[in-house]
N, C-alpha and C positions, 0 to 999 in steps of 0.2 A: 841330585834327585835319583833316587831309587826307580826303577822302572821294573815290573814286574808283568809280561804277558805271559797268554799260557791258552791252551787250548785242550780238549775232553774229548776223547773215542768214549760210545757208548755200545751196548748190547743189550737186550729185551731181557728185564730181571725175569725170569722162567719161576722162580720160586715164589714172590706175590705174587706174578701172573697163576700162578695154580692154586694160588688161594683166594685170592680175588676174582676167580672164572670156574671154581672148582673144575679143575682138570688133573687132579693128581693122578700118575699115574703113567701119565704119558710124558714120552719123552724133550727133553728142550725143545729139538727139530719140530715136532710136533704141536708142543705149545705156544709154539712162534707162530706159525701157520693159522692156530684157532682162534689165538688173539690179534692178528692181521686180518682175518675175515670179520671177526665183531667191527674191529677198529672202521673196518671199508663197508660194512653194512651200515656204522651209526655216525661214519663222517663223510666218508667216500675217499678216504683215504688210508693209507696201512701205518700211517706214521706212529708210534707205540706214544702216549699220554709221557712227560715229562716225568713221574713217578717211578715209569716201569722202563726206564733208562737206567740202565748201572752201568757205573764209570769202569772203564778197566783201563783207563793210561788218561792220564795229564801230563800233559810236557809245557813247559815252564821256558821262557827267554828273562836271563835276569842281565839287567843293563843297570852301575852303578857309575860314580865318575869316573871309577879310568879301568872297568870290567866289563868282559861281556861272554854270559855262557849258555848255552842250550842242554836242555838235557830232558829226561822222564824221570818225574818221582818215582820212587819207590824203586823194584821190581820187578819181573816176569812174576815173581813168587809174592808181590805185596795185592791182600786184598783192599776191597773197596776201602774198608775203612780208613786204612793204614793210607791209601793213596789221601784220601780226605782230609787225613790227618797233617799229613806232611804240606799240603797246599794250604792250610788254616795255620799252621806253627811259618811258613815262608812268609806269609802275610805277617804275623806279629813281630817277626827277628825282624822285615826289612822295612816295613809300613811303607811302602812300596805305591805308587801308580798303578793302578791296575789296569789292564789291558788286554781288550779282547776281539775278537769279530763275531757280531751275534751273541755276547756275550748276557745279554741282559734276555732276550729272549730266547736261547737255550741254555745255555751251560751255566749260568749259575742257577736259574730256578732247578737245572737237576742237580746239580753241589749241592742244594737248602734241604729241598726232599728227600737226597740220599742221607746226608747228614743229620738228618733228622733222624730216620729210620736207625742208623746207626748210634744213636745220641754222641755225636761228634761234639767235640768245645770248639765254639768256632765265635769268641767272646768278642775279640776284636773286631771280627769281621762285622758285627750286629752293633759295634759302638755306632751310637746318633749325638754323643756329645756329653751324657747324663755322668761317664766317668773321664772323657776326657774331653773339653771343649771343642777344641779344634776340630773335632768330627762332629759339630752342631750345623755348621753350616756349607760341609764339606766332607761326606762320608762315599760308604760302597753300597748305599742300598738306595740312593736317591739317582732316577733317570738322569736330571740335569746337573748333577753333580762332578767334579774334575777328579774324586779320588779313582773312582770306576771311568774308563772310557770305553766305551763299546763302539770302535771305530763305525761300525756297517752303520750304526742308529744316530750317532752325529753325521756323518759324512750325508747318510739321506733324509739330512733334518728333518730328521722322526717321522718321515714320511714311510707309513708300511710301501706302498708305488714305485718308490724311489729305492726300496733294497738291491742289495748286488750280490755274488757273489763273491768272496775270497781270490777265489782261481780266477774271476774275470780282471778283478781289478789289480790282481798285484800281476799277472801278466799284462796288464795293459800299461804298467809301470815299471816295464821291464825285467822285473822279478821271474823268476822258473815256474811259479805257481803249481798245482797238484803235481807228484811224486809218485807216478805209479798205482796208487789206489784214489776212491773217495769215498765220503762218507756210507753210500751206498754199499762198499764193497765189506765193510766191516765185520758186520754179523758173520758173513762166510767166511771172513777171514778166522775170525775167532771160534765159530764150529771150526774151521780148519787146525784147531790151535800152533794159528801163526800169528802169537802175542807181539813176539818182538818185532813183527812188519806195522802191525798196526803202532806200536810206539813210535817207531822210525817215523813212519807217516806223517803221525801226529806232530811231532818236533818240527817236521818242515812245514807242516801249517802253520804253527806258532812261529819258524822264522820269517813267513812268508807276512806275516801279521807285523810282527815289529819292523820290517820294507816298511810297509804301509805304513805302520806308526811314523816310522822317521819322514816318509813325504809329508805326514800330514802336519809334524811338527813345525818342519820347513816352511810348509804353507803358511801356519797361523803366528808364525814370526817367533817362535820359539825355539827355534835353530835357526842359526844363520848359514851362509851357503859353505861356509868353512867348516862351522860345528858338523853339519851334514855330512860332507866327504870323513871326517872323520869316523864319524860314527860307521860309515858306511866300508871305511878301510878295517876298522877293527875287526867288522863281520866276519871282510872276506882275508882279513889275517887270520883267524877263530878257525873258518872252513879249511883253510888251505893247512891248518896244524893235525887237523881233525885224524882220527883214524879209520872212523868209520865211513864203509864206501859210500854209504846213502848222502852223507853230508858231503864228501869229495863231488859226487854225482851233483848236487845241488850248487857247488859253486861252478861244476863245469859249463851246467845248463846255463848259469846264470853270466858264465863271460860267455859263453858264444850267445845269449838272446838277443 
């Protein structure tokens, strides 16, 4: 079985938000600001609408039978679409498990919206069965369904009350959990244009995500305690090859936790 997580750094689309606030004119910095004050007058909170989220990194864990590799589509230089792209073509070559935290409640409604926007082919991803059966009673757009797993929405059986965070729970599973940034720190990171931090970032939320996936495996008898350790030794073989010091950093954290 193909396994496929993956996790979305966003930034406030500045360019609808100027046409949909008429604010042309003014700069990003500034447009962020105007549409954080509507956002806090008409919700009470600054959170930007699912729409006016543009992706700028997806990092992808793809785990096969005897693979397993981390990385960021695309790069520094691939825009949104192209990122889109590359995430709708990995889903058709691997038909893959999908795998997420928070994934049904944020990042993929903003995948659908940007995707749209961009008229992305995203053919597979929308089968319910009509051209291939097997995705009748078992696809990626159905809550209860096993092709999508949105760990945070099973694990708190679909209780909103019951949500967690990421960084709570995979440190609480002995996992390294956040890396230096979080979602919060984004947008400044990327006015900052420090793309390749945020990618980094993002990677180690998605390895922090497949941790979890494999506890949760374990749990529901889908890995036994042998498959586990394995899987779990491949990881920390994968890190320990690795070159990049953010993932060296992340297996260090993770033997001394």
């Amino acid at each position: 079985m193909n396994v496929f997580v993956f996790d979305t750094e966003t930034v406030p689309d500045t360019e609808s938000g100027k046409r949909i606030y008429d604010l042309q004119g003014l700069s990003d910095p500034d447009v962020i600001r105007a549409i954080e004050h509507v956002r806090n007058q008409q919700t009470g909170s600054t959170f930007m609408p699912h729409y006016l989220q543009r992706i700028v990194a997806i990092s992808v864990v793809l785990s096969t039978a005897d693979t397993f590799r981390v990385w960021s589509l695309g790069s520094p230089a691939s825009n949104e679409k192209e990122l889109l792209e590359r995430f709708f073509a990995g889903l058709e070559k691997y038909n893959p498990t999908l795998v997420s935290w928070n994934g049904s409640g944020f990042d993929l409604p903003v995948i659908q919206f940007r995707s749209l926007l961009h008229g992305v082919d995203a053919h597979h991803y929308w089968q319910t069965g009509d051209g291939d059966t097997s995705f009748r009673y078992n696809n990626y757009l159905s809550r209860f369904h096993w092709r999508h797993i949105d760990l945070m929405d099973v694990l708190a059986a679909y209780q909103p009350r019951a949500f967690a965070k990421l960084d709570h729970i995979a440190t609480m599973l002995g996992f390294p959990g956040k890396q230096g940034m979080d979602g919060s720190m984004v947008c400044e990171a990327w006015l900052a244009g420090k793309l390749e931090s945020i990618r980094n970032y993002c990677e180690t939320d998605a390895l922090n995500t497949y941790l979890v996936y494999l506890c949760f495996e374990k749990m529901r008898g889908k890995l036994s305690e042998g498959g586990y350790q394995k899987k779990i030794e491949q990881v920390k073989t994968f890190l320990g090859k690795a070159e990049k010091t953010y993932l060296k950093d992340f297996l260090q954290q993770w033997a001394s936790g």
